[in-house]
N, CA and C atoms as a LAMMPS dump frame, in Angstrom:
ITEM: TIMESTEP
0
ITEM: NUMBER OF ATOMS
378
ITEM: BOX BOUNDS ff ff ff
-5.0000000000000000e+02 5.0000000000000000e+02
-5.0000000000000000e+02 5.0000000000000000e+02
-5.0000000000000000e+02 5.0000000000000000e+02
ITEM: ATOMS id mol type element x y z
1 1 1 N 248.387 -254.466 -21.571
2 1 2 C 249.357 -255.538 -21.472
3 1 3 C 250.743 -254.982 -21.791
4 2 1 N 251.787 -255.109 -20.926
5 2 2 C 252.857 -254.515 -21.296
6 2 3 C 253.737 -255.987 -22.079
7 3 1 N 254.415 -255.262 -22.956
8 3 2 C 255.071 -255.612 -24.368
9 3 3 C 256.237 -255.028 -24.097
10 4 1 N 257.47 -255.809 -24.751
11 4 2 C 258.654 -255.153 -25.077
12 4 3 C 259.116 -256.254 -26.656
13 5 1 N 259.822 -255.513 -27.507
14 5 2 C 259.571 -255.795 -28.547
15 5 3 C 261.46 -255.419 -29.115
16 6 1 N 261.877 -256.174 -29.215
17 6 2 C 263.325 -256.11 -29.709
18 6 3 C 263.371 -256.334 -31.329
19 7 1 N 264.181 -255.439 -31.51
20 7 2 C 264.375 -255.259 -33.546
21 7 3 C 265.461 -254.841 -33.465
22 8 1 N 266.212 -254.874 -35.274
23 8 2 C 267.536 -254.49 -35.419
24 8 3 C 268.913 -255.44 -35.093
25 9 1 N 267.932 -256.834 -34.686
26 9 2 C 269.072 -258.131 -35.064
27 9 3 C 269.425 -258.256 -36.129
28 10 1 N 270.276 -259.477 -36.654
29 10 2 C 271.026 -259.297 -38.18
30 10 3 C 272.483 -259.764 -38.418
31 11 1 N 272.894 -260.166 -39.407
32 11 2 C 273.846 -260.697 -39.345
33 11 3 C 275.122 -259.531 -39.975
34 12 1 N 276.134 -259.226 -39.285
35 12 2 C 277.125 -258.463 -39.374
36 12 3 C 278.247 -259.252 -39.269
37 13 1 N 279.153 -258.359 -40.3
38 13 2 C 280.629 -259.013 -40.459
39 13 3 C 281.611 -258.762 -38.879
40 14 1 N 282.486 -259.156 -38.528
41 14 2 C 283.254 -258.533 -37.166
42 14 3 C 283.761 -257.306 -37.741
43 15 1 N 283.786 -256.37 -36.652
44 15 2 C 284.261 -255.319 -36.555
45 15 3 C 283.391 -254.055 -37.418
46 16 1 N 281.849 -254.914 -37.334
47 16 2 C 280.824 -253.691 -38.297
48 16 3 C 280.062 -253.458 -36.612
49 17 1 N 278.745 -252.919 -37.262
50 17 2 C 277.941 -251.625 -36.074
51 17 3 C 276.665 -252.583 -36.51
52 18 1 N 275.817 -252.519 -35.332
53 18 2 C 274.648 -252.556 -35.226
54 18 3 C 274.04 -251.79 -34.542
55 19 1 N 272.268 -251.776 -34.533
56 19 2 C 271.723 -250.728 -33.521
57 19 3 C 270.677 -251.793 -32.814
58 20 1 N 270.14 -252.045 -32.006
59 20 2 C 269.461 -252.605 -31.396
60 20 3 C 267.977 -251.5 -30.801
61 21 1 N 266.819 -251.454 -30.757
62 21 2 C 265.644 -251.021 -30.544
63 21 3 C 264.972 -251.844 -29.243
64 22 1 N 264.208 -251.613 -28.7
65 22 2 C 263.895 -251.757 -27.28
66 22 3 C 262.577 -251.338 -27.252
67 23 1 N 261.016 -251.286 -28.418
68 23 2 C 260.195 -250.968 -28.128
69 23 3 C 258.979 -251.131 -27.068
70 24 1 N 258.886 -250.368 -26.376
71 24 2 C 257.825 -250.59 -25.066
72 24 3 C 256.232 -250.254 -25.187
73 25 1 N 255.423 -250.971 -24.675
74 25 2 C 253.996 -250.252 -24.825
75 25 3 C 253.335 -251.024 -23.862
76 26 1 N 252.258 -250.764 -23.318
77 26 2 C 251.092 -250.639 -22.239
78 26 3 C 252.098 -250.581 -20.98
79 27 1 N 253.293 -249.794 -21.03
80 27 2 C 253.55 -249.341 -19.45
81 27 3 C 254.052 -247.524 -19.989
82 28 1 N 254.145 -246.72 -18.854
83 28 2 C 255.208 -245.907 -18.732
84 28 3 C 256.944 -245.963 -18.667
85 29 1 N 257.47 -245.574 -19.442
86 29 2 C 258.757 -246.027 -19.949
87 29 3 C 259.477 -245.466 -18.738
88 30 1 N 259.077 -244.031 -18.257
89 30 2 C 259.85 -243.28 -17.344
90 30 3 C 259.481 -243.783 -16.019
91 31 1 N 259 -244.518 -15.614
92 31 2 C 258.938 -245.502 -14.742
93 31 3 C 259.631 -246.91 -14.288
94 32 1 N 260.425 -246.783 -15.36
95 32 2 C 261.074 -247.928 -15.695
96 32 3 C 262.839 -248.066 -15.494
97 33 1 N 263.633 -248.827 -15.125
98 33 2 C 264.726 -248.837 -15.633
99 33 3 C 264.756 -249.444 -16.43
100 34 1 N 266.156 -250.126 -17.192
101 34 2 C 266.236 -250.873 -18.118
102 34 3 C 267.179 -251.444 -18.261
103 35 1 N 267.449 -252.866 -18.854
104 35 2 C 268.737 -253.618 -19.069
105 35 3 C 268.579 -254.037 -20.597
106 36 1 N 269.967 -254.302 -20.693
107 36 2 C 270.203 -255.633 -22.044
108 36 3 C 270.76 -256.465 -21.607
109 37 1 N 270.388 -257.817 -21.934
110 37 2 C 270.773 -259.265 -22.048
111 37 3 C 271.488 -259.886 -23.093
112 38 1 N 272.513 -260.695 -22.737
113 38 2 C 272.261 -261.562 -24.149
114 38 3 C 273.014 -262.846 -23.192
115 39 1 N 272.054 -264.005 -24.415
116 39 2 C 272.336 -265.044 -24.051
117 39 3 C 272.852 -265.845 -25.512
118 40 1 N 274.065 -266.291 -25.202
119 40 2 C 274.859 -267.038 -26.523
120 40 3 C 274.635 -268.564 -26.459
121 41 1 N 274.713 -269.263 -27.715
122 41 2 C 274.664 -270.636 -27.689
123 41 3 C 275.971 -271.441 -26.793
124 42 1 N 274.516 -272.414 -25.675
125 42 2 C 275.49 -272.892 -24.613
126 42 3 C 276.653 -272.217 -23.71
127 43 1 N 275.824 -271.165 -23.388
128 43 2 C 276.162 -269.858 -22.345
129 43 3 C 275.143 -269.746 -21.783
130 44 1 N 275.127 -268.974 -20.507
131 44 2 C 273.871 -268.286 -19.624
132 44 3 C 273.877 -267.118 -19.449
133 45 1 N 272.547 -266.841 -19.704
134 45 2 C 272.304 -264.999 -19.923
135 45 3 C 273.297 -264.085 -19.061
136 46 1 N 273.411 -263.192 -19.563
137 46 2 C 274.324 -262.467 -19.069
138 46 3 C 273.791 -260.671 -18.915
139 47 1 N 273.877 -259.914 -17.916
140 47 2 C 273.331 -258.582 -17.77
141 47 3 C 274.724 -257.92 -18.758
142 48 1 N 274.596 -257.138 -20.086
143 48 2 C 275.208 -256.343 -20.971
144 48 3 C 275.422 -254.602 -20.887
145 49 1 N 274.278 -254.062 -20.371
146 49 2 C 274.576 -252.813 -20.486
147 49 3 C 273.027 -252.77 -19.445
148 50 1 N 273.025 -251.734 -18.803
149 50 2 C 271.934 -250.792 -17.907
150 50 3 C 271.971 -249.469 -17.679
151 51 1 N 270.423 -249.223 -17.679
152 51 2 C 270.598 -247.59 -17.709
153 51 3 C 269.326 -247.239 -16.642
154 52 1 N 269.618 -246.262 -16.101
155 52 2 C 268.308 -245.564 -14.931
156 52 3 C 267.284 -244.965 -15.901
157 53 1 N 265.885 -244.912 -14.893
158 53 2 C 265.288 -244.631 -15.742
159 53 3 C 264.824 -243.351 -16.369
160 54 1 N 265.817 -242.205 -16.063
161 54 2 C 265.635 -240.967 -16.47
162 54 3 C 266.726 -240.759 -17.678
163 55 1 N 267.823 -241.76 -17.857
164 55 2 C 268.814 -241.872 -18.432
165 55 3 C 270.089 -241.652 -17.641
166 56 1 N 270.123 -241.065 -16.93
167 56 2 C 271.26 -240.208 -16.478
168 56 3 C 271.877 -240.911 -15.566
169 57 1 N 271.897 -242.387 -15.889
170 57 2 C 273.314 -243.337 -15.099
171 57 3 C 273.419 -244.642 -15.982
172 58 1 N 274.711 -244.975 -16.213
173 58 2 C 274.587 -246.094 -17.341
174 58 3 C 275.711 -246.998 -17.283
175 59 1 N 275.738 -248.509 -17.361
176 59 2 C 276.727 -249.715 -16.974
177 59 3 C 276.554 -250.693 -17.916
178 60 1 N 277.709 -250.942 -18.447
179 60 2 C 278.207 -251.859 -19.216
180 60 3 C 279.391 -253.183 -18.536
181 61 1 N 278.727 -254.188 -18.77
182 61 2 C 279.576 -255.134 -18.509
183 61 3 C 281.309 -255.102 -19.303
184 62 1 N 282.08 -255.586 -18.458
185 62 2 C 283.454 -255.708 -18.757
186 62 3 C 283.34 -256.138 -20.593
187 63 1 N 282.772 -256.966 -20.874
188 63 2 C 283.138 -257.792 -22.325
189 63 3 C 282.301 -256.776 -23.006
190 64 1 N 281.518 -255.309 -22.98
191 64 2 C 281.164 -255.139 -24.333
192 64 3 C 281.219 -253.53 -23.784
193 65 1 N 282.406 -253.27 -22.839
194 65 2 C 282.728 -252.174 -22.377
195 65 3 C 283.259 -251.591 -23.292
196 66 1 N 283.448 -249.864 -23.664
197 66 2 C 283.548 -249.489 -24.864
198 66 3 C 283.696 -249.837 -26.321
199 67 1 N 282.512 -250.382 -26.128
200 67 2 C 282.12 -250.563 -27.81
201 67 3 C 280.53 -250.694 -27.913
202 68 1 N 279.845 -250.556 -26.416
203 68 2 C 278.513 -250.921 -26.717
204 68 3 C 278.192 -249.455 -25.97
205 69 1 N 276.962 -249.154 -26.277
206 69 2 C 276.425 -247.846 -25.634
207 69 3 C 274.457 -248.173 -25.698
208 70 1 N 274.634 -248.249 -24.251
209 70 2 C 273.015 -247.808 -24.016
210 70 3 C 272.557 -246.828 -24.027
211 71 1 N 271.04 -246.327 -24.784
212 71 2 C 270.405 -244.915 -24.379
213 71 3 C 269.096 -245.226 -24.568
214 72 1 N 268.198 -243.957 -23.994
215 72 2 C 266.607 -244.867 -23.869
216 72 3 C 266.203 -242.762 -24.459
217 73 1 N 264.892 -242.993 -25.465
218 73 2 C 264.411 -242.059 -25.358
219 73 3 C 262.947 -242.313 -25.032
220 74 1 N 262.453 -241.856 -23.697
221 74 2 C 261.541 -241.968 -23.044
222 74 3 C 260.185 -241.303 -23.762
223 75 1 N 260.603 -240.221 -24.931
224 75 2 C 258.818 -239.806 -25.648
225 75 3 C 259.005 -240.79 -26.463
226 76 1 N 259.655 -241.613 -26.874
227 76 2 C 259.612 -242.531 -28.02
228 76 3 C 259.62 -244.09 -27.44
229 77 1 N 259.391 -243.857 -25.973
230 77 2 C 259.192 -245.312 -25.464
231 77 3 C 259.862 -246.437 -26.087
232 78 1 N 261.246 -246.11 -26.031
233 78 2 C 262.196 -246.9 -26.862
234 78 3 C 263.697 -246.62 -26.382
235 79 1 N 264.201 -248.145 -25.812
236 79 2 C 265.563 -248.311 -25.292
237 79 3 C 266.677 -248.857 -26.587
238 80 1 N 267.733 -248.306 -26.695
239 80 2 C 268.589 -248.571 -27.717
240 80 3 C 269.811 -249.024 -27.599
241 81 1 N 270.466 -250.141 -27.904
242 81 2 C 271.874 -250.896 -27.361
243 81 3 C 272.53 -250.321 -28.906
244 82 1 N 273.692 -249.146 -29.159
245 82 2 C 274.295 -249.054 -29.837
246 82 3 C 275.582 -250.319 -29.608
247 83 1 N 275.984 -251.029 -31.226
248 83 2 C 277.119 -251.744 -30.662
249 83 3 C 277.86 -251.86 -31.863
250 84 1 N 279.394 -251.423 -31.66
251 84 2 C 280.335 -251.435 -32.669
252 84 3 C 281.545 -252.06 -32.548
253 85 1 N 282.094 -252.437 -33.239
254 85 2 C 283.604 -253.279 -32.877
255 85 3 C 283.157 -254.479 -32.706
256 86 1 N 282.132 -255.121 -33.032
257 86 2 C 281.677 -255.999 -32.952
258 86 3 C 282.754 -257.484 -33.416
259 87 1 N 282.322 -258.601 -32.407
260 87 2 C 283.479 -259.388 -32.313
261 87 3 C 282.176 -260.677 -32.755
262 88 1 N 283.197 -262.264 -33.311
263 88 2 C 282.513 -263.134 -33.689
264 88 3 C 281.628 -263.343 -32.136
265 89 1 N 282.648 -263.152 -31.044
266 89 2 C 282.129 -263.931 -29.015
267 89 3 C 280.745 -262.935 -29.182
268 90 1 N 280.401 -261.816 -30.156
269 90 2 C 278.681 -261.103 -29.814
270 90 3 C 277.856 -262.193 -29.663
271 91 1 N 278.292 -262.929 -30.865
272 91 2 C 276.634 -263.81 -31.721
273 91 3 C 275.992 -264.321 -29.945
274 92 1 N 274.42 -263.633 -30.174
275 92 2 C 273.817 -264.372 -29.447
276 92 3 C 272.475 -263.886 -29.489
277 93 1 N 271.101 -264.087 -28.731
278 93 2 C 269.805 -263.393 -28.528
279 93 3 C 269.967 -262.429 -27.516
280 94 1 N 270.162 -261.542 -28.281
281 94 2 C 269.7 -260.182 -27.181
282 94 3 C 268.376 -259.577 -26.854
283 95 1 N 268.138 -259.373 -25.342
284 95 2 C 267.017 -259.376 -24.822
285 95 3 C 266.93 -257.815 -24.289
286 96 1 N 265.942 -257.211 -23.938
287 96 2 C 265.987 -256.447 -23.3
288 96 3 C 264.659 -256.36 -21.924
289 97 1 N 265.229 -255.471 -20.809
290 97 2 C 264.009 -255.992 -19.682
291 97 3 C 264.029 -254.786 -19.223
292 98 1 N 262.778 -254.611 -18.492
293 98 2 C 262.272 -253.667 -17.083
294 98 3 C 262.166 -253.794 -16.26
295 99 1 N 262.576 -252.729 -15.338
296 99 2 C 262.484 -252.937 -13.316
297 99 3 C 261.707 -251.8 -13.586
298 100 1 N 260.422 -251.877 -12.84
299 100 2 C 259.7 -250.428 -12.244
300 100 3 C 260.706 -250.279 -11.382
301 101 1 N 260.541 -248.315 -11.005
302 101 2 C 261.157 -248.197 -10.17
303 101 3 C 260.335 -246.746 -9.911
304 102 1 N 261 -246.02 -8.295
305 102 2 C 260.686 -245.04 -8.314
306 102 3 C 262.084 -244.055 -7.854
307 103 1 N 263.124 -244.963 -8.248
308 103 2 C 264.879 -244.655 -7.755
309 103 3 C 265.539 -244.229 -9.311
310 104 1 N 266.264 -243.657 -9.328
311 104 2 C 267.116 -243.926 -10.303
312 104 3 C 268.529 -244.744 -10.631
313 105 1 N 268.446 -245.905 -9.649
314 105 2 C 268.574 -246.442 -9.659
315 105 3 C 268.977 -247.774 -10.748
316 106 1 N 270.322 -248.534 -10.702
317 106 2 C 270.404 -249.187 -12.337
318 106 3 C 270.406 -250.413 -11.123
319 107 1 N 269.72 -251.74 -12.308
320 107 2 C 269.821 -252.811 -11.912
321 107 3 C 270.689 -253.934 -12.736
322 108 1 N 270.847 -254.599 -12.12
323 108 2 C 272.263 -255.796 -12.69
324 108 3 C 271.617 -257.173 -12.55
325 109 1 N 270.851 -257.711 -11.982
326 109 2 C 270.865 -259.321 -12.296
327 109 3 C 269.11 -259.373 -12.894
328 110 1 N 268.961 -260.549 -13.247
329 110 2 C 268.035 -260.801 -13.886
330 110 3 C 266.437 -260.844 -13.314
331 111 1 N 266.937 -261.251 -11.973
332 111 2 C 265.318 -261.819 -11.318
333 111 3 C 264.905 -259.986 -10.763
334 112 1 N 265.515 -259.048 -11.263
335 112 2 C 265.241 -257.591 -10.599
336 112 3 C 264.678 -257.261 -11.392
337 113 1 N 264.158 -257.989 -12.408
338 113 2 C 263.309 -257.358 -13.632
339 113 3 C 261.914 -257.421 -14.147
340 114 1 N 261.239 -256.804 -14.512
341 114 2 C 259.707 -257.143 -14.33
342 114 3 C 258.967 -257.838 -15.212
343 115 1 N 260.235 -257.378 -16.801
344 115 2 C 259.212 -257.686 -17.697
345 115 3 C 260.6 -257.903 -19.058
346 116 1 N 259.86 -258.868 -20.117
347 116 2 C 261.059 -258.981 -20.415
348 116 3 C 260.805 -258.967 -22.449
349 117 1 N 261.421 -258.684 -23.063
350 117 2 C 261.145 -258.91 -24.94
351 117 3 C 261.669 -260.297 -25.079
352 118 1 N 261.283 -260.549 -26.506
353 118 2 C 261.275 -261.955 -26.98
354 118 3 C 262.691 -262.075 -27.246
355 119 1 N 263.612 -261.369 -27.647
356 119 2 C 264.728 -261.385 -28.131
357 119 3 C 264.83 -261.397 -29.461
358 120 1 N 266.077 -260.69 -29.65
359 120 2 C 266.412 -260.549 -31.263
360 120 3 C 267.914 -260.998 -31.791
361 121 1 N 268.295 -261.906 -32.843
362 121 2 C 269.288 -262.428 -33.145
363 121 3 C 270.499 -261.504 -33.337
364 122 1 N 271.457 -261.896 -33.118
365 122 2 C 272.712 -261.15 -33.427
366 122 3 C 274.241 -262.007 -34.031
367 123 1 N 274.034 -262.034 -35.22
368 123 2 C 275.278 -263.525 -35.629
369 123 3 C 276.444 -262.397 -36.204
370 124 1 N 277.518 -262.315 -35.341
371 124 2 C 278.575 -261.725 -36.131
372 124 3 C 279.536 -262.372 -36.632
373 125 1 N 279.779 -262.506 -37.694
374 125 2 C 280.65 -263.346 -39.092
375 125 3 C 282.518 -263.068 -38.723
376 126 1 N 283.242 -263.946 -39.029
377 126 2 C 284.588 -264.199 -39.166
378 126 3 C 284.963 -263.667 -40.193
């Protein structure tokens, strides 16, 4: 049964760091691309950062463009949303998802995705 498993939500002051985790199991990771989501209270999900699935291509949306950084380490079957400069507009559930693929290829909207984590909180403080 494939699982994705988000950790490393939490409540941070503005302008602190978080790390976000992306754990995967019953698929092949390197088979995979990958996105982050987040969806804020009374907002609609939004594609945050994407990465191919060898690593070696990577997109960040305009609003968390240099300050957020995706990376995936594939023996550790684990995708990671570094995010710093963090602003109160973060707070929301961040998700993370999979597209099989056999491209390296990055994907951007939501219904391109196969599989998805429960989400993990993110409240950044004033």
């Amino acid at each position: 049964q494939v699982q994705l498993v988000e950790s490393g939500g939490g409540l941070v002051q503005a302008g602190g760091s978080l790390r976000l985790s992306c754990a995967a199991s019953g698929l092949t990771l390197t088979n995979y691309a990958m996105g982050w989501f987040r969806q804020a209270p009374g907002k609609e999900r939004e594609i945050i950062a994407a990465i191919s699935r060898s690593g070696g291509s990577t997109w960040n949306a305009d609003s968390v463009k240099g300050r957020f950084t995706i990376s995936r380490d594939n023996a550790k079957s684990t995708v990671y949303l570094q995010m710093a400069s963090l602003k109160p507009e973060d707070t929301a559930v961040y998700y993370c998802a999979a597209r099989v693929t056999i491209s390296g290829r990055i994907y951007y909207t939501s219904n391109e995705y196969n599989h998805w984590g429960q989400g993990t909180q993110v409240t950044v403080s004033s």
